[in-house]
N, C-alpha and C positions, 0 to 999 in steps of 0.2 A: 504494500500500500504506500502510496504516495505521502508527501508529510502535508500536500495541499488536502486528499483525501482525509488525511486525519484531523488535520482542524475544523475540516468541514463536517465530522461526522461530532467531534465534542462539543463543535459551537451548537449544532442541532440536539449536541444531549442525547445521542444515540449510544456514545462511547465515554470512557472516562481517560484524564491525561493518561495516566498512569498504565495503561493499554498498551501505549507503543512507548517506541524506541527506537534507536539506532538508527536515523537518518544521517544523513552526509551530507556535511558541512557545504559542499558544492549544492545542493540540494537545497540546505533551506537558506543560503544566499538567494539562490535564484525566485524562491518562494517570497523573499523579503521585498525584493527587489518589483514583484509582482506585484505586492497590496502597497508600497509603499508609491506606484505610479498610479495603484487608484488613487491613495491618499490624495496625493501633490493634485490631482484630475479635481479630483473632490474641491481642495480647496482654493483652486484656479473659478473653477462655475461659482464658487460663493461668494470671491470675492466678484463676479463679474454680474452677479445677480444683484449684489450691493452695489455697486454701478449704477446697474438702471434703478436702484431703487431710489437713490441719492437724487437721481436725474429728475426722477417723477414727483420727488418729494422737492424739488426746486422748482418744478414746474404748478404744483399747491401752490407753494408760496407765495408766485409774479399772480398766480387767479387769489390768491385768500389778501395779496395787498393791492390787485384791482377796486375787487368789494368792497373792502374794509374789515372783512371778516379777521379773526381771532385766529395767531398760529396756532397753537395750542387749543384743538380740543379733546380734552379727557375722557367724553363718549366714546371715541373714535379712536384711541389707547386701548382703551378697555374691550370694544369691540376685536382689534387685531390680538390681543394677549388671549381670550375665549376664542377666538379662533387656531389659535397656536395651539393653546390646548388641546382641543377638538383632534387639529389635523395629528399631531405629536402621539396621540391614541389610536387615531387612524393608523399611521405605520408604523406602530410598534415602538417608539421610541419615552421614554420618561416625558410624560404630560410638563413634569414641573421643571425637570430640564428644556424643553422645548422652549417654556415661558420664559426661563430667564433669559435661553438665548434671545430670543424675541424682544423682550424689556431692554437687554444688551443694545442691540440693533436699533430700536430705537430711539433709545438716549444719544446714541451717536449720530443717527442721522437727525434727531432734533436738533442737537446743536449745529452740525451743516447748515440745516434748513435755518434756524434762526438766524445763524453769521449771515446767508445769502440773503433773508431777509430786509438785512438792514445797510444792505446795498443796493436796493431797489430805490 
């Protein structure tokens, strides 16, 4: 068995670590090397998805100091953070890790949005 085969059968909790053994070192270099170009993938789309998020959340702004409207509104927080939630349950990951990343994200692009705010 493969040492990919094996983590894929512990991560699913079919097998226990202590099961195998004796992989080669050539082996799970090249296995590292595999999830570690997911990773790098992974956190290339995230940050490019905060991109366009930054974009659209500047694009609020030049409409919310058109109106006169108020940057900040905390319905609409609170709306995105229950939704975090929500989806975070959906695919399997911690509801409440979800949300902080989420609260994360948007503390940072609030302040974007504000700085560009007040450049308009």
């Amino acid at each position: 068995m493969s040492i990919e085969s094996a983590v894929e059968s512990i991560y699913q909790k079919k097998m226990k670590v202590e099961e195998f053994s004796g992989f080669s070192e050539q082996e799970f270099e090249k296995f590292l090397a595999k999830q570690r170009g997911i990773i790098d993938t992974s956190n290339e789309i995230i940050l490019d998805a905060f991109a366009k998020r930054v974009e659209a959340a500047k694009k609020v702004a030049i409409a919310k100091k058109i109106v006169n409207a108020p940057l900040f509104m905390p319905q609409r927080e609170e709306e995105i953070l229950t939704n975090a939630v929500e989806y975070s349950k959906k695919i399997g990951i911690d509801a409440e890790l979800g949300k902080e990343i989420i609260a994360f994200i948007l503390t940072k692009a609030r302040e974007i949005q504000d700085r560009y705010y007040s450049t308009l």
